[in-house]
N, C-alpha and C positions, 0 to 999 in steps of 0.2 A: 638451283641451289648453288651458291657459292663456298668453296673450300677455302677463300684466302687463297696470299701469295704463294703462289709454289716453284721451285724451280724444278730444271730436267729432270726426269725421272730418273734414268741412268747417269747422269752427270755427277758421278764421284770425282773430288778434286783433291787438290792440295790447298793447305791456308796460302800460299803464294797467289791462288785464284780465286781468291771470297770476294776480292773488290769489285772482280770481272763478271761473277755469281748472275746469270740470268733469271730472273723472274717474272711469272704473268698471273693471268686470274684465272685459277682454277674452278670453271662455273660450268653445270650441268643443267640445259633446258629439255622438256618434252615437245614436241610437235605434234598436235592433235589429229593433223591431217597426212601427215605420213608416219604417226607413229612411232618415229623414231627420235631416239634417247641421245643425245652428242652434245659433244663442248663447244662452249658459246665463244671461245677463244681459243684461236689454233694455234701453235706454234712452228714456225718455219721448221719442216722438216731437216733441212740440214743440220738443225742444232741437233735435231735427234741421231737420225741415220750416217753413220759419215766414220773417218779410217780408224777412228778410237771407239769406234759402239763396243759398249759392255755385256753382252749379251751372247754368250754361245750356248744354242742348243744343246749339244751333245755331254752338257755337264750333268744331266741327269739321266739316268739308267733309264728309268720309269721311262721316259718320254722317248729314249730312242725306240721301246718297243714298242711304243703308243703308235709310233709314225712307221715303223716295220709292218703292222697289223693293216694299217691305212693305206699303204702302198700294197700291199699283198691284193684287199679289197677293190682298188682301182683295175692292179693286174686283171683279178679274175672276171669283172662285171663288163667294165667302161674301153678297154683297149682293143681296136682293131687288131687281128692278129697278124693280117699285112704291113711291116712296118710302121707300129706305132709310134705315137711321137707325145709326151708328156711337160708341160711343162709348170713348174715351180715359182707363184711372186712369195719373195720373200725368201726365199731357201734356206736362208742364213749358212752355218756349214755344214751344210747338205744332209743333216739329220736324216731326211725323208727322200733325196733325189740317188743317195748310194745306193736305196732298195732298187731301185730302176737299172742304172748302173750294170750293177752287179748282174740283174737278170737281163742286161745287153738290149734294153731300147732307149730307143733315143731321148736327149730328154736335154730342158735348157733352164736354169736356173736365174732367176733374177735377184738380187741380192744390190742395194744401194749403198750397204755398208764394205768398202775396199777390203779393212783389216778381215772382216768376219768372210767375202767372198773370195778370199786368197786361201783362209784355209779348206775351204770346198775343193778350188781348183788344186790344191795340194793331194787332194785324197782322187782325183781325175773326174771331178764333175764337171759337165760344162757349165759355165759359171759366168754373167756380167753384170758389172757394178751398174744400173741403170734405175730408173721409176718409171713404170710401165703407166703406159699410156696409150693412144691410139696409134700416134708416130712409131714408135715400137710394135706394136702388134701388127704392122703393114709389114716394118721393114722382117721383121719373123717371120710371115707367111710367106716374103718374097724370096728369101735366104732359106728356110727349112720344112715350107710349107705348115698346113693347119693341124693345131692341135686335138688329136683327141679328147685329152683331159689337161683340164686347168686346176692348180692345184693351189690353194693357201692355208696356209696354218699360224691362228691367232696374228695375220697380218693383215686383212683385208679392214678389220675396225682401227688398222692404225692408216690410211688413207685418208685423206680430208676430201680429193678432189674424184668422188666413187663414180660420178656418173661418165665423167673420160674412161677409168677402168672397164666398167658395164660395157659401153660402146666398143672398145677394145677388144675384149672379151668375146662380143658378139663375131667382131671381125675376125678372131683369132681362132675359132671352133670350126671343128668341122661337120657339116647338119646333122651327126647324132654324136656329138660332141660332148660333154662334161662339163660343169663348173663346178668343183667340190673344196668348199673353204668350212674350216671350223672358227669359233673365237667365243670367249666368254659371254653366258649368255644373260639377256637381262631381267628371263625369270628366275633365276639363281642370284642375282645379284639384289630380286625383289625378296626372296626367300630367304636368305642368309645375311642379309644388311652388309654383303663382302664392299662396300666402300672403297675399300684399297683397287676393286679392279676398275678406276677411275683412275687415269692422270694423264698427261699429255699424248701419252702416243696413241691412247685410244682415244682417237676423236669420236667411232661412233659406238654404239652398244643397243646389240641387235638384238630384233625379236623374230618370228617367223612371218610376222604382220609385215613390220617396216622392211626386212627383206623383200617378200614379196613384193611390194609395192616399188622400193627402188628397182629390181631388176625389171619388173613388170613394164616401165618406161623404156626399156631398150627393147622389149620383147625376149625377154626370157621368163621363163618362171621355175618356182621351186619344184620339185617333183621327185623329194623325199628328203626326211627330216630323221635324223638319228643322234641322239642324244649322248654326250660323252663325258666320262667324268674325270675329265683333267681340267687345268687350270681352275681349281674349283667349283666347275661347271661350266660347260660350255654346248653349243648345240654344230652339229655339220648339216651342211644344207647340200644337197644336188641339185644342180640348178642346167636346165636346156633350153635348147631354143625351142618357143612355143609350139608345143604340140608337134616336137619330133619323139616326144618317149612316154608312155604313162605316167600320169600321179596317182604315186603310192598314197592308200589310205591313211597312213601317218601325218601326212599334210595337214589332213583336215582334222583330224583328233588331236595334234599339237596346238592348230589355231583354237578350238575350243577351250582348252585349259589354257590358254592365254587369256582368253575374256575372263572366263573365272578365277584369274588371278589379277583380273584388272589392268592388265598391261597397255591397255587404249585408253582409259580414264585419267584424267588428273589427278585427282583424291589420293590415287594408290601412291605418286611421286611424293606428294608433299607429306603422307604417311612415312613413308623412306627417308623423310629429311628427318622426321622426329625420331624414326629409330637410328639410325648416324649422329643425330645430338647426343642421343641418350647412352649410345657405342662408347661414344668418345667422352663424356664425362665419365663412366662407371668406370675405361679404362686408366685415364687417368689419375683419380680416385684412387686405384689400386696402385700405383707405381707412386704416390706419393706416402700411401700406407708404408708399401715396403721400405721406401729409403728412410721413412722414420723410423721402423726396426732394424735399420742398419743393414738390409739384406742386399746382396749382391745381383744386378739382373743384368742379362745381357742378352742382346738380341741376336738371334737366329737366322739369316738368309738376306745379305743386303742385297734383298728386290726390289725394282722398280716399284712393286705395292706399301714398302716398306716407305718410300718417300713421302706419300700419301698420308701415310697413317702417323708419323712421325712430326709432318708442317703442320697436318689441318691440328691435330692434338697439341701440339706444343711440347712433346717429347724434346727434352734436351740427354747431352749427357752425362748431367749430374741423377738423372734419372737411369736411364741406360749406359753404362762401363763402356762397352762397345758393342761393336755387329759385328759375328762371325760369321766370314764366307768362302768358298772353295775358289773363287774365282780371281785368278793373278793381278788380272787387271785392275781389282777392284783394291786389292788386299795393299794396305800403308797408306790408304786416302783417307778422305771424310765423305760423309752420307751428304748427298746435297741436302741444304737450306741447315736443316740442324746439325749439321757437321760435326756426327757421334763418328767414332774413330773405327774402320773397319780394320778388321786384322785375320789374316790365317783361320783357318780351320784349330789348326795344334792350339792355338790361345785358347779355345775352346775345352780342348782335352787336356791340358797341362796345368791347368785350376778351372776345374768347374763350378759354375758360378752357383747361387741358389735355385734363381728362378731360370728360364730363357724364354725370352717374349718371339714365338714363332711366327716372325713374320711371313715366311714359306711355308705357308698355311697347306697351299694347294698341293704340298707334296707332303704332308702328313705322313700318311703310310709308309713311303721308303724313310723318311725321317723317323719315325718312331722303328722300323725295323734295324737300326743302324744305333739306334741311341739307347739300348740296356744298361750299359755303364754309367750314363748320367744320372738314369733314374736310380739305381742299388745306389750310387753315392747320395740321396736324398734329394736330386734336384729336381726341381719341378718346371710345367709349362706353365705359359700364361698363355693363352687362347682368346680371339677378340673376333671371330668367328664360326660360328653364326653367332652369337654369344660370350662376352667378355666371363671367363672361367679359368681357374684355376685347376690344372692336375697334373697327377703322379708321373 
């Protein structure tokens, strides 16, 4: 399926930068024979990861306890109690690598993003700006020796080049070692038509199939599967080297409900195109209704999912006023491609608008715990997951 031109997901600009504006084809194929879901056109990571990424963890509550709970869990199961040694791809600012930290094991953080890995090294994680590869994972074993546990969170589907990683990986473990990465999953993304968790930085979009089957190539395999409900949904995989640990019965009762949601068929993708056609007209539909009643809508959470749903749609901002978001970096630019004007949080509270189209879907719950006063002033959501709806 193709979404049309899209540009960086996080790439908030200024109109000084619209001429300079990168765009590529945003197209999603299936692979019959490894089962796996990815973009048919990658984009140079540097455009993504690099000393202006938008993107800090730590701005959402929910999540820092999500990764507190996940590090607790590695503590208790997966760490040698000899000197363990943990490390983090992706750590961004150290959301997850402080729990370690704090309880005094060792631990090394990979972070490609300069601006986001200074603030890690700020708070005392160890922390380098790098993209882990195999050259890396030698020179780590030879500087701080093998990992017990390897850790990623919603980073591993943003890699293009996984099977370097895999091999890496392999070298970097120690033989009753860990690999425990979570990332949005693409039964959730079958089940809820979530579209938006589609755009550049997730090249791939995993099932427990196509997992298995990439690691399976290097000699790893799954060997427990635990389902989690953040980023919308997403699944965590523990992953060993062959036949150094049990496989948990979940393995195999996750793979089952995959076949019976068709996640190895054709049929079910091109199903998923028509319900993403159908997403995106009804919502559209809906936000030209409103501006004919004159109603005021503004968007909620300028996320990376929001760029998605914004270009393939044709959302401009004569439709949406603007997008309200917490995040500094973002707040006095424009939304890439449709360059709706993001602002502050307070813009948000200091005239509330009628509707707000929540694009931070996936944090619903602290959203809606946090927003009672929008609703007693009459405002309402627009909702376009799983289901374009309206409510209170």
């Amino acid at each position: 399926m193709s979404f049309g031109k899209m540009p960086i997901a996080n790439g908030f600009l200024t109109p000084e930068q619209y001429p300079e504006e990168y765009f590529f084809e945003l197209g999603t194929a299936f692979c019959p024979h490894c089962k796996m879901v990815q973009l048919t056109e990658l984009v140079d990571e540097r455009k993504m990861f690099h000393e202006n990424y938008a993107f800090f963890s730590s701005t959402s509550v929910r999540m820092a306890e999500h990764f507190q709970r996940f590090a607790k869990g590695v503590m208790k199961d997966y760490l040698d109690p000899s000197d363990p040694f943990v490390v983090e791809i992706g750590s961004n600012d150290g959301i997850m690598l402080q729990n370690f930290a704090r309880a005094g094991v060792r631990h090394l953080g990979i972070e490609p993003s300069a601006n986001v890995a200074e603030v890690a090294r700020g708070k005392g994680i160890r922390t380098i700006s790098e993209f882990f590869n195999e050259d890396l994972a030698r020179r780590i074993v030879a500087e701080l020796g093998q990992a017990d546990a390897f850790l990623g969170a919603n980073v591993m589907c943003h890699i293009p080049y996984l099977h370097s990683v895999a091999a890496g990986i392999r070298i970097l473990l120690k033989p009753r070692g860990v690999l425990m990465f979570e990332d949005p999953y693409m039964g959730d993304i079958v089940q809820k038509t979530s579209y938006d968790q589609i755009y550049d930085e997730h090249a791939f979009y995993f099932s427990v199939a196509s997992v298995s089957h990439l690691f399976g190539e290097h000699g790893l395999e799954v060997i427990d599967v635990l389902p989690q409900n953040v980023h919308g949904g997403s699944m965590r995989y523990v992953i060993a080297h062959k036949g150094a640990r049990p496989v948990s019965a979940a393995v195999a009762l996750q793979r089952a409900r995959e076949e019976a949601l068709g996640l190895h068929r054709p049929e079910t993708y091109d199903q998923l195109r028509r319900n993403i056609e159908r997403s995106r007209d009804e919502l559209m539909a809906l936000l030209r209704d409103l501006k004919r009643q004159g109603k005021r809508v503004v968007g909620y959470g300028a996320t990376s999912k929001s760029t998605t749903v914004t270009n393939y749609c044709g959302i401009t901002p004569d439709l949406v006023e603007f997008i309200s978001d917490t995040t500094p970096i973002k707040q006095g630019k424009f939304s890439p491609g449709a360059h709706i004007p993001v602002r502050p949080y307070s813009a948000f509270q200091e005239r509330y608008p009628d509707y707000a189209l929540l694009f931070a879907w996936n944090h619903a719950e602290e959203i809606m715990a946090k927003e009672q006063k929008f609703r007693d002033a009459g405002g309402k959501w627009i909702n376009y997951v799983p289901k374009v709806q309206v409510s209170a």
